[in-house]
N, C-alpha and C positions, 0 to 999 in steps of 0.2 A: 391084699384081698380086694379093695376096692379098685386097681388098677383092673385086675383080673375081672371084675364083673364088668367092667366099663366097656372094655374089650370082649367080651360074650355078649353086652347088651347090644352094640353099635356096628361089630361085625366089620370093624376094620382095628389097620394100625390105632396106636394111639404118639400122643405127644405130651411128653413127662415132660416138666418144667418149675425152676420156682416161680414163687407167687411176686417176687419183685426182686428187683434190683443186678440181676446177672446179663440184662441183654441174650445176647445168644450164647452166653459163653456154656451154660448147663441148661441146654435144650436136649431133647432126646427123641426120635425119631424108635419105635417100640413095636417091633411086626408080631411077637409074640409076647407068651407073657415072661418065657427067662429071658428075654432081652429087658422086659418092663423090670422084673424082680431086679437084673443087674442095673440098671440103670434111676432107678431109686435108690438102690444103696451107693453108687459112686454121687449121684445128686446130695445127696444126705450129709454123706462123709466130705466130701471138699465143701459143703458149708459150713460145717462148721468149724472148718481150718481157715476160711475163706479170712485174706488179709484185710479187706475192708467191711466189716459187719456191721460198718453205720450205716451202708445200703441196707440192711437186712433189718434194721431197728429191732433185735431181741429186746432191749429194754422196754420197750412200750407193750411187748405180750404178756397176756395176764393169764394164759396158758399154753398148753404143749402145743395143741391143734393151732393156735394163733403166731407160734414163733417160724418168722418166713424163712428161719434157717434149718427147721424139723419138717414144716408142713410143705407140700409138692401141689401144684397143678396138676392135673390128667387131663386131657380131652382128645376128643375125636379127633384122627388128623384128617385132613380134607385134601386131597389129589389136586391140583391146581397150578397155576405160576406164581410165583408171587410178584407182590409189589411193594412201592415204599414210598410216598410221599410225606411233603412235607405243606399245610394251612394255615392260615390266620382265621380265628374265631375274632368276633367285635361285635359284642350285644346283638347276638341271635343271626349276624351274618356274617361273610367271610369267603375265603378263595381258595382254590388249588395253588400254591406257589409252583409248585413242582414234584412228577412223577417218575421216577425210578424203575424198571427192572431189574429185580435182584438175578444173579449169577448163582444158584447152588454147586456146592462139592458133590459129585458122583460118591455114591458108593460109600458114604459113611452113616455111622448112626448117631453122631452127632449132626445137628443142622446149622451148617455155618454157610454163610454166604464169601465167597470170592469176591467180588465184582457186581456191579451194577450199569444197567444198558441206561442212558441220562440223554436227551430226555426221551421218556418212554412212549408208546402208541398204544393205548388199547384198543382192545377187539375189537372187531366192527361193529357186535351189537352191542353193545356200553358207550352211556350219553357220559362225559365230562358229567354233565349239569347236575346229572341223576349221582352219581359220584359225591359231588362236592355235598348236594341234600342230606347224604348215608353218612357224610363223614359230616357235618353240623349236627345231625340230632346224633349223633353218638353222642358225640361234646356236648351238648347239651343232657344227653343223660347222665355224665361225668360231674354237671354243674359249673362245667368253663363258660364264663361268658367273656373274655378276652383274654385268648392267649395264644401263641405259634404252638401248633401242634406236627409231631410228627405220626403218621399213621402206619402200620403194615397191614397188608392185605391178600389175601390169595382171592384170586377169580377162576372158577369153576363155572362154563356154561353160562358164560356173563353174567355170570352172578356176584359181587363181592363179597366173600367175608374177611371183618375186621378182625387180625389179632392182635394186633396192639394199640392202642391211641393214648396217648403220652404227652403233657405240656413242654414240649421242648423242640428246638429241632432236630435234623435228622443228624447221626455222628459219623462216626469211623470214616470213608474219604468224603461224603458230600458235599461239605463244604466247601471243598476244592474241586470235585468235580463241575459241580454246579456254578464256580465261579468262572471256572475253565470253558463250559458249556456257553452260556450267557450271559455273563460279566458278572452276576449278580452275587455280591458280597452277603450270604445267611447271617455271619457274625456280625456285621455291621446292621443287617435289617431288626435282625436280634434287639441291638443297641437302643436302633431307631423306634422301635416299637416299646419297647418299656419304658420309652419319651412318651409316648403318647401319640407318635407320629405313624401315618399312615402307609402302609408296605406301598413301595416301588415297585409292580413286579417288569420283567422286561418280556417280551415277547419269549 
């Protein structure tokens, strides 16, 4: 029911999702609302079969609405490309390490990514600088004051919006990409950073 208002409120698709721990794997892409109805109950149901539930922490929910393996995301979806980078936060300042275009799958209602363009160009009117600002006060509204973060973002009309910012870096090939790209070892800056030492980035 409340997929269904969301979707009469905002007047587009929506994007069904858990509240943590799946990555992309139970995203959902919902043009109507029996796509939303079936896709809340296949979200629902493989979480709670889901083999790793200590992504999910049921045990710390102290009700229904709070166990990330019952309760869903909705939100508006936003028409856009998306992106993926990966930042260092360090007491209120920090850098772009590296920008991604993600690759979409045609044609499914799952949202999974193929491939990624490394490294990426945005638009012409999108500043880097303005970029790195959006992604520091997010972090900072999170309460990271030093950490590699990885971000996803879609830009619509040079606009960014964040949907995900995350203290990690970024996974599935980037790391290899990225080392492939520009020499530049994530795993090892990973290392180097939770030394206390300051990211190397290379051009």
């Amino acid at each position: 029911d409340e997929i269904a208002r969301l979707m009469e409120k905002s007047d587009s698709p929506v994007i069904i999702k858990p509240q943590t721990g799946s990555g992309s794997e139970l995203v959902f892409l919902c043009r109507n609302i029996e796509e939303g109805r079936r896709a809340f109950g296949e979200a629902q149901s493989r979480l709670q079969v889901h083999p790793n539930v200590r992504m999910y922490a049921p045990e710390t929910a102290s009700s229904r609405d709070q166990d990330a393996r019952l309760a869903l995301v909705a939100e508006e979806f936003i028409e856009g490309v998306e992106f993926s980078a990966d930042m260092y936060v360090d007491a209120g300042g920090g850098e772009i390490i590296r920008l991604a275009r993600k690759i979409p799958a045609e044609n499914q209602s799952r949202v999974t990514t193929l491939g990624y363009i490394l490294p990426a160009e945005l638009p012409p009117g999108m500043k880097r600088e303005e970029l790195r600002e959006q992604f520091l006060a997010a972090a900072g509204a999170l309460g990271l004051v030093r950490s590699l973060c990885m971000v996803d973002f879609i830009i619509r009309n040079d606009k960014a919006y964040i949907l995900e910012l995350t203290p990690r870096i970024g996974g599935d090939c980037l790391p290899f990409l990225i080392e492939k790209s520009c020499g530049l070892d994530m795993l090892g800056l990973a290392l180097d950073f939770s030394e206390g030492k300051a990211p190397q980035i290379p051009a």
